[in-house]
C-alpha positions as CSV (number, residue, x, y, z in Angstrom):
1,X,127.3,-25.9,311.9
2,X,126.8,-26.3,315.1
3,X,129.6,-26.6,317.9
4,X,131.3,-30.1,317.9
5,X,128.5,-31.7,316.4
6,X,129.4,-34.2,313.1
7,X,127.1,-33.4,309.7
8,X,127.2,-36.1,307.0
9,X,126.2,-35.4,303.6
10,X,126.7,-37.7,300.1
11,X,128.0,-36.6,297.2
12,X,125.5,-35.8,294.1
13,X,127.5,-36.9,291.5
14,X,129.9,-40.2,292.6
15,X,127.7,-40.7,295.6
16,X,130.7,-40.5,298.0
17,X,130.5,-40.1,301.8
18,X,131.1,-36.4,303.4
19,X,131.7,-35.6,307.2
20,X,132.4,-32.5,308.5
21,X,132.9,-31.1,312.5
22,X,133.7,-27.5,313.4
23,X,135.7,-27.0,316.8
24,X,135.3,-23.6,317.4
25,X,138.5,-22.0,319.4
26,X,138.9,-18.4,321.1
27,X,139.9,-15.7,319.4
28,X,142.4,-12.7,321.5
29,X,145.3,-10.5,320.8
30,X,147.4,-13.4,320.4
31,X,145.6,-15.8,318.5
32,X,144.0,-15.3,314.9
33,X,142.5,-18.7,314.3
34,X,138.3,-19.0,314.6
35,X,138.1,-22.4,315.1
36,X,139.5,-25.9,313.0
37,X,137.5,-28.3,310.7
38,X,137.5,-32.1,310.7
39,X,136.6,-32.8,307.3
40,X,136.1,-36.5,305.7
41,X,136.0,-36.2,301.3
42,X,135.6,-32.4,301.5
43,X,137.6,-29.5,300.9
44,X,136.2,-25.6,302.7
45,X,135.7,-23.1,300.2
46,X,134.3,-20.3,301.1
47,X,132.9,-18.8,304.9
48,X,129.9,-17.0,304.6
49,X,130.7,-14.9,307.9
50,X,127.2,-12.7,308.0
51,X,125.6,-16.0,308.7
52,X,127.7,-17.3,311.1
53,X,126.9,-16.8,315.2
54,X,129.8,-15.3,317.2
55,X,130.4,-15.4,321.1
56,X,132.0,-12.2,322.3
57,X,133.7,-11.9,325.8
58,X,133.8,-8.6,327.3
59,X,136.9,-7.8,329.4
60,X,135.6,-5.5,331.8
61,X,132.9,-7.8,332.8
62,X,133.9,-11.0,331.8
63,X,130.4,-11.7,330.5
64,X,130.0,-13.2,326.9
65,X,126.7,-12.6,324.9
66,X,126.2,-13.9,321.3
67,X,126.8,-11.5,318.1
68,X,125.6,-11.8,314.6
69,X,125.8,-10.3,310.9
70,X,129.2,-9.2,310.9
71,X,130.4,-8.2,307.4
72,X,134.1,-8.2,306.3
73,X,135.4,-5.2,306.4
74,X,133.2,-3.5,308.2
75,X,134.0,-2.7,312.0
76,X,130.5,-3.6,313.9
77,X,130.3,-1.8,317.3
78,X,127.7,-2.5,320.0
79,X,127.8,-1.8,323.8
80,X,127.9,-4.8,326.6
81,X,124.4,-6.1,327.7
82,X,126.0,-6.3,331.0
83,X,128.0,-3.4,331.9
84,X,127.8,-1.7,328.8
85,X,130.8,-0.8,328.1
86,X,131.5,-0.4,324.1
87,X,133.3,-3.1,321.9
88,X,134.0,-3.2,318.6
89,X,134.8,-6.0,316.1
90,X,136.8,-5.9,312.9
91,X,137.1,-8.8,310.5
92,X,139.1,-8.3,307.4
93,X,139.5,-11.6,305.9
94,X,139.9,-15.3,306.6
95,X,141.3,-18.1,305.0
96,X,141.3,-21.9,305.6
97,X,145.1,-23.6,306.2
98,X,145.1,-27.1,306.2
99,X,147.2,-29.2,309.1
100,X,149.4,-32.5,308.6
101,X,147.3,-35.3,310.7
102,X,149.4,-36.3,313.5
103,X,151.8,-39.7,313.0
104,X,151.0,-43.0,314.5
105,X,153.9,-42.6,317.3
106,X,151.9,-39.6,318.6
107,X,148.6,-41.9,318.8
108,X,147.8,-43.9,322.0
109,X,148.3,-47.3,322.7
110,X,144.9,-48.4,320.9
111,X,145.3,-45.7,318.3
112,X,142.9,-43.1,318.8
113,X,144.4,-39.5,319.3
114,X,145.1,-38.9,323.1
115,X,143.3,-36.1,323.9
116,X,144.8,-33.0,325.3
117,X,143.5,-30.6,328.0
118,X,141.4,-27.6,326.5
119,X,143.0,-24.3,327.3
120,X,141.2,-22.9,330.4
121,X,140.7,-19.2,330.0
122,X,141.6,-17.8,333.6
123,X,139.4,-14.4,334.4
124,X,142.3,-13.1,336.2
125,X,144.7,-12.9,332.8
126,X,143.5,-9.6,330.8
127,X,145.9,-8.7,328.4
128,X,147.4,-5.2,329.2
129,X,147.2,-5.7,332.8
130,X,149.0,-7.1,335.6
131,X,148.5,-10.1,337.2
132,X,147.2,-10.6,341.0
133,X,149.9,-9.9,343.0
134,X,151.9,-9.1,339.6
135,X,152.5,-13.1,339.0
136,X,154.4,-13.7,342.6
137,X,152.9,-16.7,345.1
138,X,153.8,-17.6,348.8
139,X,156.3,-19.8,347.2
140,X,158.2,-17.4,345.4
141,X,158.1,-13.7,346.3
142,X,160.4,-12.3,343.6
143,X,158.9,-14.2,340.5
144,X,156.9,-11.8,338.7
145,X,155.3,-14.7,336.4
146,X,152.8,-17.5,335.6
147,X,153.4,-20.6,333.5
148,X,151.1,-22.1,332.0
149,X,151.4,-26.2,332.5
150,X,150.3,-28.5,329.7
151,X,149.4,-31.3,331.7
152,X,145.7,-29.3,332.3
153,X,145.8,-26.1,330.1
154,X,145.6,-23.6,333.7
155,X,148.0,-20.9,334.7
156,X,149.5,-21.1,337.8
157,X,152.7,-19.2,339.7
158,X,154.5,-22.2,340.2
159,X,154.8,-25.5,340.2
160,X,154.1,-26.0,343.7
161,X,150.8,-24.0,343.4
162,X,149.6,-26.5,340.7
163,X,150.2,-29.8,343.3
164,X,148.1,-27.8,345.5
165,X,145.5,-27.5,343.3
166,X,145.5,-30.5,341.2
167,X,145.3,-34.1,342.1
168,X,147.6,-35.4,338.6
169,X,150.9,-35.7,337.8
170,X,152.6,-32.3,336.7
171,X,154.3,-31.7,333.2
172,X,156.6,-28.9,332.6
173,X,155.6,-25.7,331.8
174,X,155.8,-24.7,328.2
175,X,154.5,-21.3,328.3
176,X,155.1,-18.3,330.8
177,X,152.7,-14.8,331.7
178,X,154.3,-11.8,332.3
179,X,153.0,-10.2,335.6
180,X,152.9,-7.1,335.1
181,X,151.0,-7.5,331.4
182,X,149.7,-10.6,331.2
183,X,151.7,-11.1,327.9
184,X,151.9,-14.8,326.8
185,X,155.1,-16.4,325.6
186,X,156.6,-19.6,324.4
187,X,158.9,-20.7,327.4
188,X,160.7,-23.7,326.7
189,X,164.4,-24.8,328.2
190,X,164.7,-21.5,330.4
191,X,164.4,-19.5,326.7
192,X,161.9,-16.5,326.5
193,X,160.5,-16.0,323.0
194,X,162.0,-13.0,322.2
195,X,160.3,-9.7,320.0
196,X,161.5,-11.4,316.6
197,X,160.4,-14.9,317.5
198,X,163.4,-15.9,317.9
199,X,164.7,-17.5,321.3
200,X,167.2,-16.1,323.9
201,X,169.1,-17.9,325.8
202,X,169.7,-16.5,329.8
203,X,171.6,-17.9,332.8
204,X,170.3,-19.5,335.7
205,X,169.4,-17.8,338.3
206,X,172.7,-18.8,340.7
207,X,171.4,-19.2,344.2
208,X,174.1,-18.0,346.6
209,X,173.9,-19.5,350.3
210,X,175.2,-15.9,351.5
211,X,172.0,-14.4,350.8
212,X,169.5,-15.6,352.9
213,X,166.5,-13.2,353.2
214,X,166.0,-11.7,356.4
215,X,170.1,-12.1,357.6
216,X,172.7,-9.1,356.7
217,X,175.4,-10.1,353.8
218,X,178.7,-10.3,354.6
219,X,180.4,-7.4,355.6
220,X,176.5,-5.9,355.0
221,X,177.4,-5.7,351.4
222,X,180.4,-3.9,351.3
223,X,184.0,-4.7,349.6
224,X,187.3,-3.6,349.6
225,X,186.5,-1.3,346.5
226,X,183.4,0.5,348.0
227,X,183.6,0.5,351.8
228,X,179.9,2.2,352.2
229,X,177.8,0.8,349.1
230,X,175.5,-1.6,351.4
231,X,174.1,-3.8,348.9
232,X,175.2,-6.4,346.4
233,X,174.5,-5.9,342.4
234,X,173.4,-9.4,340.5
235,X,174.4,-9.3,336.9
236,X,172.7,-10.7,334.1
237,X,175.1,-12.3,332.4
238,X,175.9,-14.8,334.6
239,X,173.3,-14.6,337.1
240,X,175.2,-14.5,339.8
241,X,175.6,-11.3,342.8
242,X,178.6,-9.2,343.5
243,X,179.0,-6.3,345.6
244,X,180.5,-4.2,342.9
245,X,181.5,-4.9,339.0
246,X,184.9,-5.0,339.6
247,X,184.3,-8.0,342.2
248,X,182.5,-9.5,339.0
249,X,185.5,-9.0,337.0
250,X,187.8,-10.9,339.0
251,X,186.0,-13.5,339.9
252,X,184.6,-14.0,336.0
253,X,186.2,-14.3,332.5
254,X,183.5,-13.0,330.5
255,X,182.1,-9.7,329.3
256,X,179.9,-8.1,331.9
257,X,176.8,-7.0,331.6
258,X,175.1,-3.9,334.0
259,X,173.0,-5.3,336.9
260,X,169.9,-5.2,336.9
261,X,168.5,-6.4,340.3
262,X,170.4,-5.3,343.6
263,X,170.2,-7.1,347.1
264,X,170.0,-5.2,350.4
265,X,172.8,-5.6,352.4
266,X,171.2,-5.6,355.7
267,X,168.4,-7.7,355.1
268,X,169.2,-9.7,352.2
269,X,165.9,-8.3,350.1
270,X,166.0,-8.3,347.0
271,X,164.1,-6.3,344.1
272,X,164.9,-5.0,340.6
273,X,166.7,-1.9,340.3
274,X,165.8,1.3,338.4
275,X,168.4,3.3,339.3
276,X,172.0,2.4,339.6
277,X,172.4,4.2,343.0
278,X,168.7,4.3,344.0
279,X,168.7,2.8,347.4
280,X,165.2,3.5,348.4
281,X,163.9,1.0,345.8
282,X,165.8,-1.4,347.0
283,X,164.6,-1.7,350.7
284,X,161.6,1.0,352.4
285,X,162.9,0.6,355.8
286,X,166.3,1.5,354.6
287,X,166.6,4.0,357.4
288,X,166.1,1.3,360.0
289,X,168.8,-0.8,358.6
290,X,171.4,2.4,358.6
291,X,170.5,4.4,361.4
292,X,173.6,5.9,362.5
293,X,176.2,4.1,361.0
294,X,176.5,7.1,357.7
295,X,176.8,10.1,358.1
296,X,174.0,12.6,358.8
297,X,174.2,13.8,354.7
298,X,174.9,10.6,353.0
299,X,171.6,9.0,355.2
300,X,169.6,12.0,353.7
301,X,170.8,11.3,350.6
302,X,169.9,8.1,350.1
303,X,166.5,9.1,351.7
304,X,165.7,10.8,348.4
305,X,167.5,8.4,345.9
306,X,170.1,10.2,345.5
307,X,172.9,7.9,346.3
């Protein structure tokens, strides 16, 4: 069968009428499903997979070349025709699942299905690697992401990158890339889908107008509990930034949970934080900021992320 073309047949024995379509879709880490069937007085019984003519992608080059007789069970392996690197393919089994038609309320104004963006393959997500620039845009510097936005089926950074691209009107994201892997997840109501499928429900991120990137904090970060830790600590639990946890504490009524992204006191930058007293992550130029204002063997210590 070829791609999105109809085939009509009649039945031999009650003469009835048979029409069949395949829509082929692309298979990945993620996705285990070869393609759907539009079938009219039919039922699939059986796919006869040596026969069948596959299109491989090659993630190195981002080439695709066609591929036959593959056999169940059987991993085929054959080198790129571009860069020749060496794939392999595995298929173990496959089995046909049949989908409820949509309702009429999902159907347009004249009935026929509304038709939905195909999902644009970007060259620039490989799973298992990060994004360009790790997911962050112009517009936002510390957002290590890329949604996905229904409305066209393309990835973008954020919502403002998509206006600037596309000419229609924006729906909301439903699904978000990790930067750093290029892992795709269901993102729906500011829930990540977690490792068990299940969703997990995080604060919003709390925009506080003392931290305005490029200006020192108040006090450069320090409180009356720790007069030389220069830097804030934003928790998780509630999103917001404190300079220490005991600030947290009296200022919340809930359980706290350890930060895990600090904000430079002296120029309000703000990254996430590996070590609990690791400075130097925080800010490069942190010697700039401090310059005399420690002493001589605390400003060497936090030189080497040791304070």
């Amino acid at each position: 069968m070829a791609r999105d073309h109809p085939y009509t047949a009649q039945c031999e024995k009650c003469s009835a009428h048979i029409s069949a379509t395949f829509r082929p879709s692309m298979l990945h880490h993620y996705s285990a499903v070869l393609g759907y069937l539009d079938l009219s007085a039919a039922v699939p019984v059986d796919l006869v997979l040596q026969d069948c003519e596959l299109v491989v992608g090659c993630l190195s080059c981002s080439k695709e070349e066609p591929l036959q007789n593959v056999l169940y069970g059987q991993n085929k392996e054959f080198n790129c025709l571009h860069c020749h690197s060496k794939l392999s393919i595995l298929v173990e089994t496959t089995r046909f699942q049949y989908l409820q038609p949509r309702s009429r309320n999902e159907r347009g104004d004249k009935g026929s299905l509304q038709q939905r963006p195909k999902f644009y393959r970007d060259p620039a997500v490989q799973p298992g690697k990060p994004l360009p620039q790790k997911g962050t845009c112009r517009h936002y510097k510390q957002s290590y992401r890329w949604l996905r936005f229904p409305c066209c089926g393309r990835a973008y950074p954020c919502d403002t990158c998509h206006d600037e691209d596309q000419n229609h009107e924006m729906e909301l994201a439903t699904r978000m890339i990790c930067g750093y892997c290029a892992k795709e997840q269901l993102l729906q109501g500011g829930a990540i889908a977690g490792d068990k499928g299940s969703l997990q429900q995080r604060p919003k991120f709390y925009r506080d107008p003392a931290v305005q990137p490029g200006k020192p904090l108040p006090q450069k970060g320090t409180c009356r509990h720790y007069k030389q830790s220069y830097r804030w600590l934003r928790f998780p639990c509630c999103g917001r930034a404190y300079p220490c946890d005991a600030c947290h504490d009296e200022d919340q009524n809930h359980e706290m949970e350890l930060a895990t992204r600090m904000i430079c006191g002296y120029c309000a930058k703000e990254q996430v934080m590996v070590n609990y007293f690791n400075f130097v992550r925080i800010c490069l130029s942190v010697e700039e900021h401090i310059g005399y204002d420690l002493p001589w063997a605390l400003k060497h210590l936090t030189r080497f992320g040791l304070y």
